[in-house]
C-alpha positions in Angstrom: 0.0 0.0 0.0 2.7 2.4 -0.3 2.1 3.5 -3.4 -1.3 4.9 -2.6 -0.5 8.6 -2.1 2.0 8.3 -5.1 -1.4 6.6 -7.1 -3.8 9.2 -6.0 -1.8 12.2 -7.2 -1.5 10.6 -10.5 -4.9 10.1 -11.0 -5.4 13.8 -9.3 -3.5 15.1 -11.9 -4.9 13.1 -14.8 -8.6 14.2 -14.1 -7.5 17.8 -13.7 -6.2 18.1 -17.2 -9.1 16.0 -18.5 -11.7 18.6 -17.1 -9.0 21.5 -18.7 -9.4 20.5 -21.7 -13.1 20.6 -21.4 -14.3 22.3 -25.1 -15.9 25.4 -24.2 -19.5 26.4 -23.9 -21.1 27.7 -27.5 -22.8 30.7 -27.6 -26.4 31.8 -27.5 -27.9 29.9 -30.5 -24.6 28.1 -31.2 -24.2 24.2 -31.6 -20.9 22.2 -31.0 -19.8 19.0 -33.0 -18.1 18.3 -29.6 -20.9 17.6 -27.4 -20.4 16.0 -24.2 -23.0 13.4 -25.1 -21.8 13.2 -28.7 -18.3 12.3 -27.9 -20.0 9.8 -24.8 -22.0 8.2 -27.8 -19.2 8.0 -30.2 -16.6 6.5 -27.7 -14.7 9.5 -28.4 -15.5 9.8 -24.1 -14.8 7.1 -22.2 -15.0 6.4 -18.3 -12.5 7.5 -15.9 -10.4 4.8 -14.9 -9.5 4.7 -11.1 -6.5 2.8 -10.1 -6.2 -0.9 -8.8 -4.0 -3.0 -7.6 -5.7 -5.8 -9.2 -6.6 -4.2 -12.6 -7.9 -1.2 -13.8 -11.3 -0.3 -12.4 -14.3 1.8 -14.7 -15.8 4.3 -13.1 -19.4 4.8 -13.8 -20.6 6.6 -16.7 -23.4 7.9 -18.3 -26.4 5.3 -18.6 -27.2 3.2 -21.3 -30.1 4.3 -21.7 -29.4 8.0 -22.7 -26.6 6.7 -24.6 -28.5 4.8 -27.3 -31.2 7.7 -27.3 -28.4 10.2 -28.5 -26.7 7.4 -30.6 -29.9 6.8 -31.9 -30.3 11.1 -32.2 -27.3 11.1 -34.0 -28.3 8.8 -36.9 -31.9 9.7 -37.4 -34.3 12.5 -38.8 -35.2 15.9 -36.5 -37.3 15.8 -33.4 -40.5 17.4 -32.6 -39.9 21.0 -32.3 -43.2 22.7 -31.8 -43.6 26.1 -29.7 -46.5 25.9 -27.4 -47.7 28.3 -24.7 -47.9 26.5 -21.3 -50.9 25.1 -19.8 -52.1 27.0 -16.9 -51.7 25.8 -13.3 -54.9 24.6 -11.3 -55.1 25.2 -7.9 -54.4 22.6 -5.3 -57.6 23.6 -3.1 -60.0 22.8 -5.6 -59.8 19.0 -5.1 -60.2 16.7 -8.2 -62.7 17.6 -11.0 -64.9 15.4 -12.6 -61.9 14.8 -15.9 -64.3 12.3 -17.9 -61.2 9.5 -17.8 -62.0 6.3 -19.3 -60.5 3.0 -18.0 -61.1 1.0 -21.1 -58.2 2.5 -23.1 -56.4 -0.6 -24.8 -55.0 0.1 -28.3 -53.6 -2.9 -30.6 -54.9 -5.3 -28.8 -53.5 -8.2 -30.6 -50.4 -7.2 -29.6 -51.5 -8.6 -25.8 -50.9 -12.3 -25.9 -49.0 -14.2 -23.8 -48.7 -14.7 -20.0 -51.7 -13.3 -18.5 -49.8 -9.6 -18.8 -51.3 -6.3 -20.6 -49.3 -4.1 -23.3 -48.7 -0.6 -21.3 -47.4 1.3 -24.2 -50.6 1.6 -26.8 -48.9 2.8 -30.2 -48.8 1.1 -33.1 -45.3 2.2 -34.6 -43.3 -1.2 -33.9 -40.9 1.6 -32.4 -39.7 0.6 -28.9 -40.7 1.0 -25.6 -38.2 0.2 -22.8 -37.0 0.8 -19.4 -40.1 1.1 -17.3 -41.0 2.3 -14.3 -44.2 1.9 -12.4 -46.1 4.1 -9.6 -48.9 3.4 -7.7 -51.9 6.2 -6.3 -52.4 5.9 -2.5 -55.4 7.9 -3.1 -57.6 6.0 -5.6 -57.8 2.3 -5.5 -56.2 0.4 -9.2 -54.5 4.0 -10.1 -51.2 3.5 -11.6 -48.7 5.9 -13.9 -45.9 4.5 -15.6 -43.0 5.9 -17.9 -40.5 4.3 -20.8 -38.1 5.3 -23.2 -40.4 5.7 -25.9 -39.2 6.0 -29.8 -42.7 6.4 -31.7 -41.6 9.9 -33.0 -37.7 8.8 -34.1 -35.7 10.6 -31.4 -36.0 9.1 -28.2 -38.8 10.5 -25.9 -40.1 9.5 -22.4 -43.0 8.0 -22.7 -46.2 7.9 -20.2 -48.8 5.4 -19.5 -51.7 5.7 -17.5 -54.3 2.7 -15.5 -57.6 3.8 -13.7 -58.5 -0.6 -13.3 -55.4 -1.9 -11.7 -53.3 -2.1 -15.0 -56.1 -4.0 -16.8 -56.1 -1.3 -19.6 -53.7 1.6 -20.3 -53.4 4.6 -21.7 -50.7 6.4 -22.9 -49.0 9.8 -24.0 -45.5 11.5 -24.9 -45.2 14.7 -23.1 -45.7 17.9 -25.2 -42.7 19.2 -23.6 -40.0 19.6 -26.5 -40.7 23.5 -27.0 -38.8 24.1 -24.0 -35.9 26.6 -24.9 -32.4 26.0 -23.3 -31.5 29.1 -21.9 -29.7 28.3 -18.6 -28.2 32.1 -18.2 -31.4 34.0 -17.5 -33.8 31.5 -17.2 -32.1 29.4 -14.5 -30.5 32.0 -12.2 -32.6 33.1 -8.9 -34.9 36.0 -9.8 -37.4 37.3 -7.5 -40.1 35.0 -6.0 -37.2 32.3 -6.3 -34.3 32.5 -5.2 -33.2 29.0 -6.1 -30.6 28.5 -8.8 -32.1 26.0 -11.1 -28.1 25.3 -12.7 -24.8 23.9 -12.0 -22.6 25.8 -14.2 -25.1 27.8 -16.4 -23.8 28.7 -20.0 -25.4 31.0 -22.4 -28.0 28.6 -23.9 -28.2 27.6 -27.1 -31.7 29.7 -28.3 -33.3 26.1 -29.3 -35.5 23.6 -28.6 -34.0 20.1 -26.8 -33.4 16.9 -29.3 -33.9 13.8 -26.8 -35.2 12.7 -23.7 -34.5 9.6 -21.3 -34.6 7.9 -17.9 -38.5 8.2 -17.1 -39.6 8.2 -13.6 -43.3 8.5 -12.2 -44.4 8.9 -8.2 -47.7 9.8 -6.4 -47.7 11.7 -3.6 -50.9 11.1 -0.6 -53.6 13.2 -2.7 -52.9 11.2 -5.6 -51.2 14.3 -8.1 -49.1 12.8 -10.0 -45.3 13.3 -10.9 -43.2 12.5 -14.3 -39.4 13.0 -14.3 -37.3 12.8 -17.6 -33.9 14.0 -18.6 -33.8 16.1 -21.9 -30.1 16.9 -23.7 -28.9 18.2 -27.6 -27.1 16.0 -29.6 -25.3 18.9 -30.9 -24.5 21.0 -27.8 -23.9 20.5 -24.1 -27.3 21.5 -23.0 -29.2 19.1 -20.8 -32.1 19.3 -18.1 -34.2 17.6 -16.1 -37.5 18.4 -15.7 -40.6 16.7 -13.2 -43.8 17.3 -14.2 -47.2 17.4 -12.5 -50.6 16.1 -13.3 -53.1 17.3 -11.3 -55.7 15.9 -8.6 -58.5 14.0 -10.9 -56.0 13.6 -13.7 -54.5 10.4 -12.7 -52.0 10.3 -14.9 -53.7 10.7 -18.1 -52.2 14.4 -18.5 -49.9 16.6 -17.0 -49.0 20.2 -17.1 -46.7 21.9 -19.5 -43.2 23.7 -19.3 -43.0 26.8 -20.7 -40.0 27.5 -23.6 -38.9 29.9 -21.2 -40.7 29.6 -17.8 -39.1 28.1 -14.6 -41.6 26.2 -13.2 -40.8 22.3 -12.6 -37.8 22.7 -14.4 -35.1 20.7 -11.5 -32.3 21.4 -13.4 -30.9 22.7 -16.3 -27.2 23.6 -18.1 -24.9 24.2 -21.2 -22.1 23.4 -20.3 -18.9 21.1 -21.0 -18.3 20.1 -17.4 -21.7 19.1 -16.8 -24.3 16.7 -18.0 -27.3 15.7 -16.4 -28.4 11.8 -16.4 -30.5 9.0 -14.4 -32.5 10.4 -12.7 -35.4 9.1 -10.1 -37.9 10.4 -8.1 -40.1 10.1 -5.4 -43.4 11.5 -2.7 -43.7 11.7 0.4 -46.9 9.5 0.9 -47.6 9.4 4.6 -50.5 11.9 6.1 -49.0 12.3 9.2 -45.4 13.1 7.9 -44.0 16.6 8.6 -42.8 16.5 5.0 -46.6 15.7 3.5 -46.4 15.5 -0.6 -42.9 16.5 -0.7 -41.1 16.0 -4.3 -37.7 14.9 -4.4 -35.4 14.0 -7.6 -32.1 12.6 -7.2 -29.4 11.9 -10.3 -25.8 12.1 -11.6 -24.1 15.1 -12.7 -21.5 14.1 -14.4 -18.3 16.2 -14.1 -16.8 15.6 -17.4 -13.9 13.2 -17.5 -13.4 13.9 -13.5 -16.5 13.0 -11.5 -20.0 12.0 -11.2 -21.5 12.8 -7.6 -25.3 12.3 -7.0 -27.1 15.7 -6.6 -30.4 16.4 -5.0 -33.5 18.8 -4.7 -36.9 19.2 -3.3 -40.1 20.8 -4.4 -42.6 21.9 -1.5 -45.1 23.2 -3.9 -45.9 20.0 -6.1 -43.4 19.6 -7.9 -43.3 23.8 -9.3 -40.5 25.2 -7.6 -37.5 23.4 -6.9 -34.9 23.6 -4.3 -31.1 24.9 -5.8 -29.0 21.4 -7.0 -27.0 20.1 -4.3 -24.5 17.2 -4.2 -25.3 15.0 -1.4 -23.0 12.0 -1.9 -21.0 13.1 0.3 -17.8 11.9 1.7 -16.5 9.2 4.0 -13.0 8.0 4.5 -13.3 5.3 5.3 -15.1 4.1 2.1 -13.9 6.1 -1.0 -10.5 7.0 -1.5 -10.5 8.5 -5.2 -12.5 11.4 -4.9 -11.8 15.0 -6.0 -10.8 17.6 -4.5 -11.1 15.9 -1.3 -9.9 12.2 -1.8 -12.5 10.8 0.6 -15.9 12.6 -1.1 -17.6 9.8 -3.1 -18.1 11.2 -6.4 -18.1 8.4 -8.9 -21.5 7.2 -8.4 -24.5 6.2 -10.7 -28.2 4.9 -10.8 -29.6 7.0 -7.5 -33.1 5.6 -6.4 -34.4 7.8 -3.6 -37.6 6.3 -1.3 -39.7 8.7 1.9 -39.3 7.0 5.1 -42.4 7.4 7.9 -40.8 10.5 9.4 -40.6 12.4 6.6 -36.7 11.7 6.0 -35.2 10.3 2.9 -33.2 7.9 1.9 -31.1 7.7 -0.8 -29.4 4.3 -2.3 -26.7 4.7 -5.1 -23.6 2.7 -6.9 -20.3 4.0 -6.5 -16.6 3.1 -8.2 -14.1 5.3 -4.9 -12.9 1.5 -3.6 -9.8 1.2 -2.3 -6.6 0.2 -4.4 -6.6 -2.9 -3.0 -10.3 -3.7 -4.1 -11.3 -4.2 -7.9 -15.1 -3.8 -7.4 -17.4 -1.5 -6.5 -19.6 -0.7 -4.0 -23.6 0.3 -3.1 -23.8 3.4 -0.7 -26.6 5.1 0.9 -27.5 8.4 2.5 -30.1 9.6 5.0 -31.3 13.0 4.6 -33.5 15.1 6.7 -35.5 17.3 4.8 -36.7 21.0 5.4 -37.7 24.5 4.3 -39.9 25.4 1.8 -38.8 25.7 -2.0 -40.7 29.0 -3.2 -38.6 30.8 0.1 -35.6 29.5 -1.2 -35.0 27.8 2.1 -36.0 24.3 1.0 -32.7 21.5 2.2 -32.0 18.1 1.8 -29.8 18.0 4.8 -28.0 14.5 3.5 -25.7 12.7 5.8 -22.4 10.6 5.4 -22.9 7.7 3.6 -23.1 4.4 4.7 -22.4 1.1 2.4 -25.2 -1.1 1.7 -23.1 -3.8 0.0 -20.2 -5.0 -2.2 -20.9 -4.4 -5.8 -18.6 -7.3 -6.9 -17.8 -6.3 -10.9 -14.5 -8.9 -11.7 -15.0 -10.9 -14.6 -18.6 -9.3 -15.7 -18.6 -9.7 -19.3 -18.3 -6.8 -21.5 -19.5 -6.6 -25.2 -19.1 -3.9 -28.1 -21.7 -2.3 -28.9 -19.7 0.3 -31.1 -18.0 2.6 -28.4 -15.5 0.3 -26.9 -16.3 -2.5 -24.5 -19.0 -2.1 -22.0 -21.1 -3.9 -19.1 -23.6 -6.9 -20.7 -25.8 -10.1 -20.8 -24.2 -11.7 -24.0 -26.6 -14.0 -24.3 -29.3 -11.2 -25.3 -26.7 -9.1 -26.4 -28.0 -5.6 -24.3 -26.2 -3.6 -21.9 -26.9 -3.5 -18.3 -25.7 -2.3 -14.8 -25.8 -2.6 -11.2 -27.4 0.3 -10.3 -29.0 -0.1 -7.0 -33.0 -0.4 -6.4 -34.8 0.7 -3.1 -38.2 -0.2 -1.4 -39.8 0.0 1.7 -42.3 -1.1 4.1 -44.3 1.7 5.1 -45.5 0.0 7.8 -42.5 -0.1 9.8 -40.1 1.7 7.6 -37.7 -1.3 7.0 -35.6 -0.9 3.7 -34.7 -3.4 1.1 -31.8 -2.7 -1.4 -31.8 -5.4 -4.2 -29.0 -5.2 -7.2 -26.9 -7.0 -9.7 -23.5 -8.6 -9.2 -21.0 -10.9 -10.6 -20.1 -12.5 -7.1 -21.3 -15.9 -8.2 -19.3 -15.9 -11.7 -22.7 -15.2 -13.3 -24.9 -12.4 -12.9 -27.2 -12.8 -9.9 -29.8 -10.7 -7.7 -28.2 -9.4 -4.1 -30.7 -8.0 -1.4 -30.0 -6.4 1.9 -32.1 -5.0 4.7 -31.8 -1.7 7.0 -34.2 -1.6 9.8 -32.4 2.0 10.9 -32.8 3.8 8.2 -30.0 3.3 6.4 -27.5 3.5 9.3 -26.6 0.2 8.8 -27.2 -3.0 6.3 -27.3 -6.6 6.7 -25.1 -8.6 4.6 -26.2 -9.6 1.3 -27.8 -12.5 -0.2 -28.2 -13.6 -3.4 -32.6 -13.8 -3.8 -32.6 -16.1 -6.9 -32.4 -19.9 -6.0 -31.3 -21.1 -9.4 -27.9 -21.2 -11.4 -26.8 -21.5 -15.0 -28.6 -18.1 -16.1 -27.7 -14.5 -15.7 -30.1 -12.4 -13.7 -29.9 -8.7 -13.8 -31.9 -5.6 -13.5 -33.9 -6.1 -10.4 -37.0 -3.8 -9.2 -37.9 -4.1 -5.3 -40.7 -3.1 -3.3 -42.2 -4.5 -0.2 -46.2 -5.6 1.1 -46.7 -3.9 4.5 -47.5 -6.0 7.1 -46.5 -4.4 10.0 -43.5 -5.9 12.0 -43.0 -8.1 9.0 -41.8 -7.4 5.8 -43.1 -9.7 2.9 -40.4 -8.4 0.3 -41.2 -8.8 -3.7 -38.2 -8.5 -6.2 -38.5 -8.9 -10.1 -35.7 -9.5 -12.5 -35.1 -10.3 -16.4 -33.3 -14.1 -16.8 -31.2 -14.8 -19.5 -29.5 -17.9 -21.0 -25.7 -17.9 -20.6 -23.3 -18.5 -23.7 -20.3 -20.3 -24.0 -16.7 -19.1 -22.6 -19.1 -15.8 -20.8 -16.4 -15.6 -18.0 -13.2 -15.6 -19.8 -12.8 -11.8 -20.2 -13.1 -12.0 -24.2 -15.2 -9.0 -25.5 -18.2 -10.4 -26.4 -20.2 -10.1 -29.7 -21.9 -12.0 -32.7 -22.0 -14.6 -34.6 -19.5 -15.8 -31.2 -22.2 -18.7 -30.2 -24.7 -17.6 -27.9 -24.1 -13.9 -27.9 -27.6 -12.5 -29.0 -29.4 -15.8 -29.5 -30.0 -16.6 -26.0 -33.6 -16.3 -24.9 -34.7 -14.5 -22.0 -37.8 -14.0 -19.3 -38.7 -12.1 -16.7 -40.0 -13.4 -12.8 -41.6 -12.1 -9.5 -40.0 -13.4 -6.5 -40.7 -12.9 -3.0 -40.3 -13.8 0.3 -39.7 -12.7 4.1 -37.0 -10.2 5.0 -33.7 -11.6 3.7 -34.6 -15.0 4.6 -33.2 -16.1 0.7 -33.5 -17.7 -2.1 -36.3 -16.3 -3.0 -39.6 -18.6 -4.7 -40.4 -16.9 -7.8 -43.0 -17.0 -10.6 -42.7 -16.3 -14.2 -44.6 -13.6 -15.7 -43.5 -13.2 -18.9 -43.2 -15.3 -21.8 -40.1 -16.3 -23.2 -39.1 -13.9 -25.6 -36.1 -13.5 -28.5 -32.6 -11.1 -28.0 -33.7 -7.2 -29.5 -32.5 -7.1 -33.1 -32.3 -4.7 -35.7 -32.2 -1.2 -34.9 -33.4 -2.2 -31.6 -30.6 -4.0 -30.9 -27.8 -4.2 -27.8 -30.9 -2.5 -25.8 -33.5 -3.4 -23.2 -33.5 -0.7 -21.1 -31.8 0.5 -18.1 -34.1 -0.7 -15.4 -37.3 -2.3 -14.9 -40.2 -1.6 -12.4 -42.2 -3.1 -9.6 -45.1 -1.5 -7.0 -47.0 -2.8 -4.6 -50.5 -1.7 -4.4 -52.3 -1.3 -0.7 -54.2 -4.8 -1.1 -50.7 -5.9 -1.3 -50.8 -7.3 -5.1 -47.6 -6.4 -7.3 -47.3 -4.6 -10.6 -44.0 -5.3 -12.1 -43.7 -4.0 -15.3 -40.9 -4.5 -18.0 -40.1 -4.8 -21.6 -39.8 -7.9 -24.0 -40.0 -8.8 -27.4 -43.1 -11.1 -28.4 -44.4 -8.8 -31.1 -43.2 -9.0 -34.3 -42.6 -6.4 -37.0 -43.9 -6.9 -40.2 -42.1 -4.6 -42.1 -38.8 -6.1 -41.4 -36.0 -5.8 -43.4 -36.3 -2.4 -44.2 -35.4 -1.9 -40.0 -34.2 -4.9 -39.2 -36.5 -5.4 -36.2 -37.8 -8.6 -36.1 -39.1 -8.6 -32.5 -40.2 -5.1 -31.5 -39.5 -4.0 -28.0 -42.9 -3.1 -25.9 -43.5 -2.7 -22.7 -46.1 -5.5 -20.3 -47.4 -5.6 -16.7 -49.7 -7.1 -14.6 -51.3 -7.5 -11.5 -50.3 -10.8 -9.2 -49.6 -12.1 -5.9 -46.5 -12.2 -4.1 -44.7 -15.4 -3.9 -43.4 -16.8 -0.3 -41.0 -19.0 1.0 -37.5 -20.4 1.0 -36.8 -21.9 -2.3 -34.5 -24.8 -3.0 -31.7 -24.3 -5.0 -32.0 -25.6 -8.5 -30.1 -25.0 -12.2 -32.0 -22.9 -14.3 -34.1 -23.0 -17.4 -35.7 -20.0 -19.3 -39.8 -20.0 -19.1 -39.7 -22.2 -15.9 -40.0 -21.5 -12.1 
C-alpha cells in the first residue's frame, strides 16, 4: 500500500487536465460537434479509470439508456420542435374535478398475448418501448402511472402510461414538452419569487428547442397528483435538463401540465455546459398523512463532471413539484469508504443509478452505486444516505440535509462480461446481447419503515440478484444475499418493493433471466455470430419472500421472448419496475419482445420491444436451489 499517495496524485493530476481541456461552452444559439453526449455516444469519451492494484477499475458513466437515445439522435431524422404556450396551473384547493377518464383504453390489442400480462405502451409504430418504471396512487384504488423510453416519434422521448383498473387497460402519452428553450443564463439563475438556482454551471443557452429525452420516472404523492421525471439533452450542444412534471388531482395520470419554452416552473435542473451533463434520474413522494414532509417532491441523479467526477445531486419541491430547491451534491464523503474522490480524496463522487424512497418520518433515503474502492479492491460498492429534509422551495429555504454515507453492499464487478456495442467494451448479458448495470434499487415497508436494497452482481461468476435489509434507516445493512435460487442463467436488473405487514416485511423483487453463452467468464469481449451472444432467450419473474430470509420462490410472468434485433438492438432498457399496491398485489412492469414487426428488413427489427405488466400475488417462501431453465420456475 505504499504507493497509494503516489497513485492518487497521478490520478489527481490526470482528471485535472481531462476537465482543462473541457471544449468550451457555444454561444447563444450556437451548436458544437463536440458535445459532451456526442463524444459519450461516439466513444470518443470514455469512463474514468481509477487505479487498482488488481486491474484497472471503470468508473461509472453515463447510462445506457441516454446513450443509445443520443446514438440513436445522431443517426436519425429531427425531433418534434413545436412552440406551445404553457398550460395554466390549477389550484391545489379545488380537489379533483370530474376529468371524464375512461379506464377502457387498450390500443392494438392483438399485440396482448401471452402470459396473462397487458401491453402498457398503446402505439402502433413497432418503435420501442423500454425501461419502465411503475407508480402506484395511494389515493384512488387500481391508479397507476408508468413511464419508458419511448421511440414512436424517431428521437427518443419519455414515454407515459396511465391505468384507472389496476393495469387491466392503459393509456398512454408522450409529453408535449419539446418546445422548452435551453437558456440556462437567465432563465435558470434566482430572480425574485425564487431564489433557487435551477443550474450547476449555467452557459449562455443555445436559443433552441432540446433533441432527446430519457430515464422516465413516475411517483404519487398522498392526494394522488401525479409526478413525471425525464432528462432532456442536444445532440449537438452541451445542454441538458431535467424536468418533473405534475398532473393534477383527478388527472390520474392521463395528463400533465406543460413547461413553458422559457418559464421556470418544474424545471429541476438545467445547463450548457462542457463540465456538466445531467443523467439517471429518479424520483419520489412523500406518501404518509402524518409526515411533517406531507407531498414533498424529491429528484435525485448524476451530474457528471466531465472526465473527472460524477456525484449524486439532490432537490426538493414543496409546492408540487413547481419550484425546486437549488441542485445540491449529497453523496458526500467518508473515509473510510472512498478513497479517489476530488478535490477531497475521501468525497464519493463516482456514483450512478440514484433511487431515492420517503421514510415514515418524513426523511429520505437515498441508495446509489459507487466506483471510490480502495486500491486494494477491484469492485465497486452500493452506498446510501439519510437526509433530513426541510424548508420550503418557493422561500428558497427548501434543504436536503444529506448525511455521510453508509455502504449497503459490495458491488462485486471482476469478470462481468463486456460486449461492443460500437464505443468500446462495455457492461452486458451476452446472451441477449444488451447492456446493463448494477445500479442499485430501493423499497420500503411503510408499515415499519424497513428498507430493502436489491441489485446485480457478478459475485457468483454469473450475474445474480443481491438484497439487503436496513431496519435503521439506512445507518446500517445486513449482509447480502443472493434472492434467486437457481444457477446456469444470468439475472440482472432487479426492481424491489415491499407488502406492508407491520413488523413483518413480505419483500417482492422482479428481474429479467437470461441464458448464458459459452466461454461468458473468460474476459473476451463479447459479440456475434460468437455462439450464444444475441441468441439466447430470456424472461422475466416475481419473487418474494420474508425479510432476507433467501432464495427467494419466484414466478414467471412473462413469456419467453427472442434477444432485441435490428435497430433495436444491444438494448432493453436501463431498469425495470415493480409497486406494490395497498391490497398488497404487485405490478411489475418491463419490456420484451413477443411482437413481431412486419415490415422487417427495411429496419431490421424482427421482435419489436414493448412494454407489459400485470397485476399478481407475491410469492413466499424459501426456495430450493436448482439449475435454471428460461420459461420455468
Amino acid at each position: 500500500m505504499t504507493t497509494f499517495p503516489r497513485v492518487v496524485t497521478a490520478l489527481a493530476s490526470s482528471l485535472t487536465v481531462a476537465m482543462l481541456c473541457a471544449d468550451p461552452a457555444p454561444a447563444l444559439g450556437q451548436t458544437t460537434t463536440n458535445s459532451v453526449i456526442r463524444n459519450a455516444a461516439t466513444g470518443k469519451l470514455q469512463p474514468v479509470q481509477l487505479p487498482s492494484l488488481t486491474g484497472i477499475k471503470t468508473a461509472p458513466f453515463i447510462s445506457s439508456g441516454t446513450l443509445v437515445t443520443a446514438i440513436e439522435a445522431l443517426t436519425l431524422g429531427a425531433a418534434d420542435d413545436r412552440q406551445e404556450a404553457a398550460d395554466a396551473n390549477s389550484p391545489d384547493d379545488l380537489g379533483a374535478p370530474s376529468l371524464g377518464i375512461n379506464p377502457g383504453t387498450l390500443g392494438c390489442s392483438r399485440r396482448n398475448a401471452g402470459a396473462g400480462s397487458t401491453r402498457v405502451n398503446q402505439d402502433c409504430t413497432f418503435r420501442r418501448q423500454a425501461e419502465e418504471m411503475i407508480a402506484v396512487n395511494p389515493a384512488r384504488t387500481g391508479s397507476l402511472l408508468a413511464g419508458q423510453n419511448d421511440s414512436r416519434v424517431g428521437f427518443n422521448q419519455c414515454g407515459i402510461d396511465f391505468s384507472l383498473d389496476n393495469g387491466e387497460h392503459w393509456g398512454d402519452l408522450l409529453p408535449p414538452f419539446r418546445q422548452r428553450i435551453n437558456n440556462p443564463m437567465t432563465v435558470a439563475q434566482p430572480v425574485a419569487g425564487d431564489s433557487n438556482r435551477h443550474t450547476i454551471h449555467g452557459g449562455p443557452g443555445t436559443g433552441h428547442t432540446y433533441d432527446a429525452a430519457s430515464d422516465p420516472g413516475p411517483a404519487f404523492d398522498s392526494a394522488g397528483r401525479g409526478f413525471f421525471s425525464c432528462v432532456a439533452f442536444d445532440v449537438g450542444s452541451n445542454a441538458s435538463m431535467l424536468y418533473v412534471v405534475q398532473s393534477p388531482l383527478g388527472a390520474d395520470g392521463s395528463f400533465f401540465f406543460n413547461i413553458a419554452s422559457a418559464g421556470r416552473n418544474y424545471i429541476v435542473v438545467e445547463d450548457n455546459d462542457p463540465t456538466v451533463f445531467h443523467d439517471k434520474p429518479f424520483i419520489t413522494a412523500d406518501p404518509y398523512p402524518g409526515s411533517p414532509n406531507r407531498d414533498n417532491v424529491y429528484a435525485t441523479w448524476t451530474v457528471f463532471n466531465t472526465g473527472v467526477s460524477s456525484p449524486i445531486y439532490g432537490s426538493m419541491s414543496t409546492d408540487h413539484g413547481r419550484t425546486w430547491s437549488t441542485p445540491a451534491e449529497i453523496s458526500g464523503s467518508n473515509a473510510t469508504l472512498c478513497f479517489f474522490g476530488l478535490p477531497n480524496p475521501s468525497s464519493c463522487n463516482h456514483d450512478q443509478g440514484s433511487d431515492p424512497v420517503v421514510l415514515p418520518n418524513g426523511d429520505l433515503v437515498v441508495v446509489f452505486t459507487n466506483g471510490d474502492t480502495a486500491i486494494d479492491n477491484p469492485n465497486g460498492q452500493q452506498l446510501a444516505v439519510h437526509c433530513h429534509p426541510s424548508g420550503s422551495s418557493p422561500a428558497g429555504t427548501a434543504q436536503l440535509n444529506c448525511g455521510t454515507p453508509t455502504k449497503a453492499g459490495d458491488d462485486v464487478i471482476v469478470n462481468e462480461p463486456r460486449c461492443n456495442f460500437g464505443r468500446g467494451p462495455e457492461e452486458c448479458v451476452p446472451g441477449p446481447f444488451i447492456r446493463t448495470n448494477d445500479f442499485p434499487r430501493i423499497g420500503i415497508n411503510r408499515a415499519n419503515g424497513h428498507l430493502f436494497v436489491a441489485w446485480q452482481d457478478y459475485r457468483n461468476q454469473e450475474y445474480d440478484i443481491q438484497l439487503t435489509e436496513s431496519t435503521d434507516g439506512g445507518a446500517t445493512w445486513s449482509p447480502s444475499k443472493t434472492v434467486n435460487p437457481d444457477t446456469a442463467l444470468d439475472h440482472y436488473m432487479p426492481a424491489v418493493d415491499v407488502v406492508k405487514s407491520g413488523s413483518q416485511d413480505h419483500v417482492a423483487v422482479s428481474y429479467y433471466r437470461s441464458a448464458r453463452v459459452p466461454g461468458e467468464n473468460s474476459g473476451a469481449t463479447q459479440a456475434p455470430p460468437q455462439p450464444g451472444v444475441q441468441a439466447e432467450p430470456s424472461d422475466y419473474v416475481l419473487a418474494g419472500g420474508e425479510n432476507v430470509a433467501t432464495p427467494f420462490h419466484f414466478s414467471v410472468v412473462s413469456p419467453v421472448f427472442a434477444p432485441p434485433d435490428g435497430n433495436q438492438a444491444g438494448f432493453n432498457g436501463d431498469y425495470s419496475g415493480l409497486a406494490v399496491d395497498q391490497s398488497a398485489h404487485a405490478h411489475p412492469i418491463w419490456s420484451d419482445t413477443r411482437n413481431a414487426d412486419p415490415y422487417t428488413p427495411a429496419n431490421g427489427v424482427v421482435h419489436d420491444e414493448d412494454v407489459f405488466s400485470l397485476t399478481a400475488n407475491v410469492p413466499d417462501g424459501v426456495a430450493t436451489a436448482s439449475v435454471g431453465q428460461i420459461g420455468h420456475n
